[in-house]
N, CA, C and O of each residue as an XYZ file, in Angstrom:
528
protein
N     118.673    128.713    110.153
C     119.922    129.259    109.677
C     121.011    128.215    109.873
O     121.225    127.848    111.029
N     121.769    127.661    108.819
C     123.151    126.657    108.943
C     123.641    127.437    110.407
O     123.257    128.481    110.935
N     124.606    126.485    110.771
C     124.947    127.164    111.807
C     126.519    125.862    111.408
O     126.290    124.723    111.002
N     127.468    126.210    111.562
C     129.022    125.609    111.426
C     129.309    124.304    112.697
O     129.240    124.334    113.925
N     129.507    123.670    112.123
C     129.639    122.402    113.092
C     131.318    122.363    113.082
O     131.952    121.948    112.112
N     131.847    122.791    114.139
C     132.909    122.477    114.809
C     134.363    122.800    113.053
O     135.497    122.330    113.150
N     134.174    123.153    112.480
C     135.161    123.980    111.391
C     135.055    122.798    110.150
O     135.540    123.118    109.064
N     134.366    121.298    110.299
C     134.282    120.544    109.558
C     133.555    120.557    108.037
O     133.143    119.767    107.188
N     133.700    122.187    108.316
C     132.787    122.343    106.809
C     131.466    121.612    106.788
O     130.985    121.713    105.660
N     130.725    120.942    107.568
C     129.341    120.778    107.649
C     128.200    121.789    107.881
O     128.601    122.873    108.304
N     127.198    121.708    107.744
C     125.986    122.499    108.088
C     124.867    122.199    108.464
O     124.160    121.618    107.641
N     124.457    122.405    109.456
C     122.932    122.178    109.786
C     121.912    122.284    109.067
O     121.534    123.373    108.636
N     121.058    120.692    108.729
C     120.151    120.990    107.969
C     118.599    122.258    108.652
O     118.444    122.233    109.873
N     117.958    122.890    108.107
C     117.223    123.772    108.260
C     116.010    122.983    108.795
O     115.540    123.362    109.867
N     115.468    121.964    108.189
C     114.644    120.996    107.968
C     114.742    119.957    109.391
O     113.693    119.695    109.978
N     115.709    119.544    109.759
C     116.030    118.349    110.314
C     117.209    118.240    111.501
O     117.650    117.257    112.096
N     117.511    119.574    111.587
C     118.449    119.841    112.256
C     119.941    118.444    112.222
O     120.752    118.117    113.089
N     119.720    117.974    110.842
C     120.677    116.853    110.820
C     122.198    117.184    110.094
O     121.736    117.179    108.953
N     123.487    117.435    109.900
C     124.465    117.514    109.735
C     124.305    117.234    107.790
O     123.906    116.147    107.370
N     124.553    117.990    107.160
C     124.074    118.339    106.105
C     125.758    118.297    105.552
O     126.469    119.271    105.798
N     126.231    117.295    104.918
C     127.238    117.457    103.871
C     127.689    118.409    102.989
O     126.970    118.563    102.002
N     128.815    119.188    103.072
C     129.034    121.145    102.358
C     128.655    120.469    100.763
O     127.852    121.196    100.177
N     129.007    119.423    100.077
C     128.413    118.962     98.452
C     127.022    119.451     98.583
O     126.654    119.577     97.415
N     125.902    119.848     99.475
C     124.653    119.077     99.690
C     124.327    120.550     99.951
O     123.334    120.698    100.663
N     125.089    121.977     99.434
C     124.315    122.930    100.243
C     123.236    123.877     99.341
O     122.751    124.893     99.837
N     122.988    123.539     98.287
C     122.145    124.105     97.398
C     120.639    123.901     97.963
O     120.538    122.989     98.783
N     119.650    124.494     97.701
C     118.281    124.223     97.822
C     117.759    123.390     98.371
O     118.195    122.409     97.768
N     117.031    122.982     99.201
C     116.435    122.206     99.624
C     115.419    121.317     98.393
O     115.172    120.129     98.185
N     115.043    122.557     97.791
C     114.047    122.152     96.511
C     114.926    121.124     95.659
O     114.713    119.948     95.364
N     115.915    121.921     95.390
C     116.709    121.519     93.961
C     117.437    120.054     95.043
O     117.214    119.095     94.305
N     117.959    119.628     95.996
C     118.179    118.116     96.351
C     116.956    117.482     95.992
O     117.067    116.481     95.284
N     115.594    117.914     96.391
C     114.393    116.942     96.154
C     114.256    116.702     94.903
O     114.136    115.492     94.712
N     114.215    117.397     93.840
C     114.216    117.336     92.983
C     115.020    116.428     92.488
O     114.437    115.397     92.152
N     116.421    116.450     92.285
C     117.265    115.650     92.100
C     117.070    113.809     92.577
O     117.441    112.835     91.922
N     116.295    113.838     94.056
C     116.031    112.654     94.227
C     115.189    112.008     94.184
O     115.151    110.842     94.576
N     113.903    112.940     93.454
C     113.020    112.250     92.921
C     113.326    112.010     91.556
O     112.380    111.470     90.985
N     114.254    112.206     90.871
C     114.954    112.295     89.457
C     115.374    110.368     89.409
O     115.318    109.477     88.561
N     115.743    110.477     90.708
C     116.787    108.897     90.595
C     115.382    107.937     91.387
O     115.415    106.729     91.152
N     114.613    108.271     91.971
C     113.583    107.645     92.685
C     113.150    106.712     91.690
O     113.784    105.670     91.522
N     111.874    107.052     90.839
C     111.112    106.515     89.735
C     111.879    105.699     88.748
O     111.260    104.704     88.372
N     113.461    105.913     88.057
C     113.707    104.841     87.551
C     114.520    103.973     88.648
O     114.542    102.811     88.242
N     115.018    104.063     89.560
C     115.483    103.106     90.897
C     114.245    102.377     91.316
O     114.472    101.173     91.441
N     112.950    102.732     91.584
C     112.083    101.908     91.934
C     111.794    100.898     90.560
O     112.037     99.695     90.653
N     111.293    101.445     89.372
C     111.276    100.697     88.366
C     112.373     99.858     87.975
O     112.038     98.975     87.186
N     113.776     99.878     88.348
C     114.982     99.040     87.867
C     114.551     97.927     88.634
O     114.567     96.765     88.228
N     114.084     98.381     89.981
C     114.088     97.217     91.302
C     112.591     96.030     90.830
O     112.520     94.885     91.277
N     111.958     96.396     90.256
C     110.582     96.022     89.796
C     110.872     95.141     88.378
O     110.321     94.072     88.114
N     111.678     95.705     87.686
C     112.281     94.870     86.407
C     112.948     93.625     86.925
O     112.498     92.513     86.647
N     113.616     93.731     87.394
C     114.926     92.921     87.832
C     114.197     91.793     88.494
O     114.595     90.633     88.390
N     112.740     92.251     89.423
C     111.903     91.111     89.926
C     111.457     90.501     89.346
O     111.511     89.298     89.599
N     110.498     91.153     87.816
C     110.174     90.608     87.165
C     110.934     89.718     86.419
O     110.464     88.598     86.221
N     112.144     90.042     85.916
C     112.660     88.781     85.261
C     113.135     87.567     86.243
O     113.250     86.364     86.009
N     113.334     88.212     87.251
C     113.502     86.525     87.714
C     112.476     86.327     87.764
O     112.197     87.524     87.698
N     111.467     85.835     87.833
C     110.221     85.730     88.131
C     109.765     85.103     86.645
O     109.099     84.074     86.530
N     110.113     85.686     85.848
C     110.426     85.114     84.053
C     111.425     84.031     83.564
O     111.507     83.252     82.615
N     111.993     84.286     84.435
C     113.411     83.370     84.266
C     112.368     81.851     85.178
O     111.855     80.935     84.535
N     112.312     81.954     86.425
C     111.581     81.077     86.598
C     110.793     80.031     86.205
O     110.910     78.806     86.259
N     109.883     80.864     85.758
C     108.324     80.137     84.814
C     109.385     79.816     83.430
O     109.278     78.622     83.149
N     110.308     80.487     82.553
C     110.406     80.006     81.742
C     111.573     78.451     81.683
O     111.841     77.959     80.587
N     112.093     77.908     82.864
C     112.767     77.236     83.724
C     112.048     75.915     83.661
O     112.272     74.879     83.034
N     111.071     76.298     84.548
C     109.784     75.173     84.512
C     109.013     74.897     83.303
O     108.229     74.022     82.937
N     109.481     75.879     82.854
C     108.565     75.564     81.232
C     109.228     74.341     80.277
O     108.686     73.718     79.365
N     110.334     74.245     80.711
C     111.345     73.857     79.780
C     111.468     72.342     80.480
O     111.313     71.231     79.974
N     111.679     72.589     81.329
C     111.240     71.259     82.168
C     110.289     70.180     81.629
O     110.417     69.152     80.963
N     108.890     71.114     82.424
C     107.985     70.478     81.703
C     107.972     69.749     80.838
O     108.139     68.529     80.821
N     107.612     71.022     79.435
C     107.757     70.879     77.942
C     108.053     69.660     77.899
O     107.264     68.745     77.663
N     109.712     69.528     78.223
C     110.624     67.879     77.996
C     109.739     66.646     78.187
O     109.482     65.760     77.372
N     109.305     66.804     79.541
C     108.958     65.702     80.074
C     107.385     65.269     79.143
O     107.139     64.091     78.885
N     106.392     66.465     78.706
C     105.546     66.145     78.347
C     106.000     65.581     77.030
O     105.734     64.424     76.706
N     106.771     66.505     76.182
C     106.966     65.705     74.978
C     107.416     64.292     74.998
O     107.548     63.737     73.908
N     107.668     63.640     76.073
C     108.306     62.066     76.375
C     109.850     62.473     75.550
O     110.142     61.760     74.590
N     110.807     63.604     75.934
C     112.327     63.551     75.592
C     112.818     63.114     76.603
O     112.024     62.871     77.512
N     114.278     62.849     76.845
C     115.312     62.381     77.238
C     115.652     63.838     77.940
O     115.646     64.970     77.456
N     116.027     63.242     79.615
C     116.342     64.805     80.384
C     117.829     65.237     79.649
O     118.389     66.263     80.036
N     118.453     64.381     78.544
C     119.572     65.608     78.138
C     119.149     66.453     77.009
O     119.813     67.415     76.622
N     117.854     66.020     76.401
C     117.502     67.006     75.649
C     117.445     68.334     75.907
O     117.642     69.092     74.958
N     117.243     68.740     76.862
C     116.652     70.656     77.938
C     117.988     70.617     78.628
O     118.594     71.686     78.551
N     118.569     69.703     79.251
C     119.808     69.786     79.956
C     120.453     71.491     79.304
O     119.969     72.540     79.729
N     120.996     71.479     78.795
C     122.063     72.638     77.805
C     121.219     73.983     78.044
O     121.931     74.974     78.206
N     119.623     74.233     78.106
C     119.147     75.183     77.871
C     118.761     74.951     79.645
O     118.742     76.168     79.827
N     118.497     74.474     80.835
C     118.230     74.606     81.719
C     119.476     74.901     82.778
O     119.307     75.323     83.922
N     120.946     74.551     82.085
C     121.420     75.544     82.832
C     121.892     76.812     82.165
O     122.610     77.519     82.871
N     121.564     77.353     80.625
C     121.613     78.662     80.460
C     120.796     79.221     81.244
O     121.169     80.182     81.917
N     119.677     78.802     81.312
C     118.498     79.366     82.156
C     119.267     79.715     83.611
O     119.479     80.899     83.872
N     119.646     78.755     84.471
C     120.299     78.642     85.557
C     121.341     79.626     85.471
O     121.119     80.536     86.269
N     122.039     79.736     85.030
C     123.253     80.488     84.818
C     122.633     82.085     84.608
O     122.889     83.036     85.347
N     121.711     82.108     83.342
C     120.863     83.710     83.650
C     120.166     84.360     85.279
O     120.107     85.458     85.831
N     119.851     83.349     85.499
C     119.027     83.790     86.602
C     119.963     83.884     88.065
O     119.670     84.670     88.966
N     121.171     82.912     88.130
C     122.214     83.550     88.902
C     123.096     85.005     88.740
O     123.605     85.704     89.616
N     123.064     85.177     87.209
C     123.415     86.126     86.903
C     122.654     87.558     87.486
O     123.060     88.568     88.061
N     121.486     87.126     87.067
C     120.387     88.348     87.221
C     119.991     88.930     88.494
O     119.523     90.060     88.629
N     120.287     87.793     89.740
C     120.042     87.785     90.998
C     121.892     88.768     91.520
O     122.058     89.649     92.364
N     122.606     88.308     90.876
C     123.928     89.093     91.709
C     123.615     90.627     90.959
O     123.854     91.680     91.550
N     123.018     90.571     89.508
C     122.983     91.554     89.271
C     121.596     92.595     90.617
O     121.857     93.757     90.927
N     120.816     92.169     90.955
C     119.981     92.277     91.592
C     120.690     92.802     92.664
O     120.787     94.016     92.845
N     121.308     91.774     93.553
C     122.444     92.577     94.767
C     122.901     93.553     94.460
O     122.710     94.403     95.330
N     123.628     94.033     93.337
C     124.175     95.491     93.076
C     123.175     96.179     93.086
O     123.579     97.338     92.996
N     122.403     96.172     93.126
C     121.553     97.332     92.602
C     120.556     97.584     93.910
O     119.709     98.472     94.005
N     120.798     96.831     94.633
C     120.121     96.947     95.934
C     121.037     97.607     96.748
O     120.522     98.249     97.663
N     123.159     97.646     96.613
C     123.553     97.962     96.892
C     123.958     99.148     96.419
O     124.612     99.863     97.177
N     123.739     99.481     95.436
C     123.151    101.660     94.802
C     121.957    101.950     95.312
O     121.725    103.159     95.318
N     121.131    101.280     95.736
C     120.008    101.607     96.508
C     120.256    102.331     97.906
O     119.785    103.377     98.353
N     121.077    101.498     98.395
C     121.765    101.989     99.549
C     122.788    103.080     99.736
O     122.869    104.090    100.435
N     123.445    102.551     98.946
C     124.382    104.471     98.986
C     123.921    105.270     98.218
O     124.742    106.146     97.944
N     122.470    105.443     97.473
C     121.731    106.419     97.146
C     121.021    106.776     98.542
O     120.563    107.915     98.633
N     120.882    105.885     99.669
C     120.126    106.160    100.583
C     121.188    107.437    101.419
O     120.710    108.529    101.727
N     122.579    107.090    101.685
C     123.574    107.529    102.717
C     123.596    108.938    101.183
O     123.807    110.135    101.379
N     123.387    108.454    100.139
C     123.854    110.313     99.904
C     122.579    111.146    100.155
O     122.670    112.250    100.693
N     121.185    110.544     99.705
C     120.282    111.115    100.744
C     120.465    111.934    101.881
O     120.381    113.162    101.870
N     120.767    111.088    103.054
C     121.201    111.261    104.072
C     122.008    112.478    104.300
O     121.694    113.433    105.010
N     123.116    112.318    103.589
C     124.134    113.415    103.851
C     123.449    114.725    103.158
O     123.781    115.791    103.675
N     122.558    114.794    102.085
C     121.911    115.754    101.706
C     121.030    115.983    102.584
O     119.983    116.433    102.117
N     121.061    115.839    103.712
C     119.597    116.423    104.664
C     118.164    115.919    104.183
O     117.226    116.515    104.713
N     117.892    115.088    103.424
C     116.676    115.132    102.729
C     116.423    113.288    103.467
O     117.053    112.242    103.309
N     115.251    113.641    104.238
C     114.157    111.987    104.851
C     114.187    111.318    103.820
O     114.227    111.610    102.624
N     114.156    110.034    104.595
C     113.845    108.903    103.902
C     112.702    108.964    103.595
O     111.913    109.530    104.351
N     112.187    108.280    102.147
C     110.825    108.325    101.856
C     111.007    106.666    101.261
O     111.744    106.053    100.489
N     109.803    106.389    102.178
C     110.113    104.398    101.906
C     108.604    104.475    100.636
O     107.420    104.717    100.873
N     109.200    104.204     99.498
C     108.003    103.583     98.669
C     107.535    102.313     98.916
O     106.344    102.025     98.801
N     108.697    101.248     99.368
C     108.395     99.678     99.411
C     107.966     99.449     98.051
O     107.926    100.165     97.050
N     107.654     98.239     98.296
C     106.875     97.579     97.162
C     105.490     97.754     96.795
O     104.878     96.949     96.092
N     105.078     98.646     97.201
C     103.643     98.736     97.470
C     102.196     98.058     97.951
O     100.982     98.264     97.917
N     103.358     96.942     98.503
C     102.349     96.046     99.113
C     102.397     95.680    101.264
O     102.304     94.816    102.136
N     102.568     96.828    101.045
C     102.318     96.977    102.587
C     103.496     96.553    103.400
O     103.615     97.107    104.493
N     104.352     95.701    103.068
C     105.556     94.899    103.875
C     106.637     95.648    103.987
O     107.285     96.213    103.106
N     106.853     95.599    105.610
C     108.091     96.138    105.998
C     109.482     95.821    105.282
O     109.849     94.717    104.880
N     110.064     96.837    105.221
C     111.555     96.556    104.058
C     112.844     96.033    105.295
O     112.469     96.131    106.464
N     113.658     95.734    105.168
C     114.652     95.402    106.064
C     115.535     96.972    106.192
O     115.526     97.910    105.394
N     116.125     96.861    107.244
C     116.979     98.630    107.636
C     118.148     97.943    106.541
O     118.503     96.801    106.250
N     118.531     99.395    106.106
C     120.230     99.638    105.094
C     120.519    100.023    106.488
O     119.987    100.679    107.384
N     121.970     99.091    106.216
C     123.147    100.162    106.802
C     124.128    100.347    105.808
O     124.548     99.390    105.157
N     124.600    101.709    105.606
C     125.742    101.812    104.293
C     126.795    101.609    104.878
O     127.857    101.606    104.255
């Protein structure tokens, strides 16, 4: 049963006995729901975003290469190796944001009473702690 935390309009989660945000007082079901709603494309945004750098990369070195094998002049690729450069700085700050909605998706979690559920990467490796 909620029980009133000191007149702050908070509530005891049922679940977790953790301080449950008054936005956050609907269903237990209907929060899960909701955060498995943002889960699956948040994990997939985080998985895209790897992949292109990871694209951006190889296609980096490609260009490189390429040059050198064709016997060109390094200002030939010059112009297109720092668009490349310039995308992939881009893509990486874009990357930070989105690691940083990761995180205050975590703290509204939180305030919804609802555990952390760590997917990771699926490769076994510990993630570093958020603090929001």
């Amino acid at each position: 049963m909620p029980a009133d935390q000191g007149g702050k309009g908070e509530c005891m989660s049922e679940a977790s006995n953790s301080v449950v945000h008054p936005d956050f007082q609907r269903s237990r079901s209907g929060r899960l729901v909701a955060a498995e709603r943002i889960a699956e494309p948040l994990i997939g945004t985080e998985a895209a975003f790897d992949a292109a750098i990871g694209q951006l990369s190889l296609l980096g070195a490609a260009i490189a290469t390429a040059r050198v094998d064709a016997g060109m002049a390094a200002e030939f690729s010059q112009g297109s190796l720092e668009d490349i450069a310039e995308t992939f700085t881009a893509t990486v700050a874009a990357r930070r944001a989105l690691i940083n909605t990761h995180r205050r998706l975590g703290a509204m979690q939180r305030k919804a009473g609802l555990e952390a559920i760590n997917f990771g990467a699926g490769d076994g490796k510990p993630l570093p702690a958020f603090t929001a």
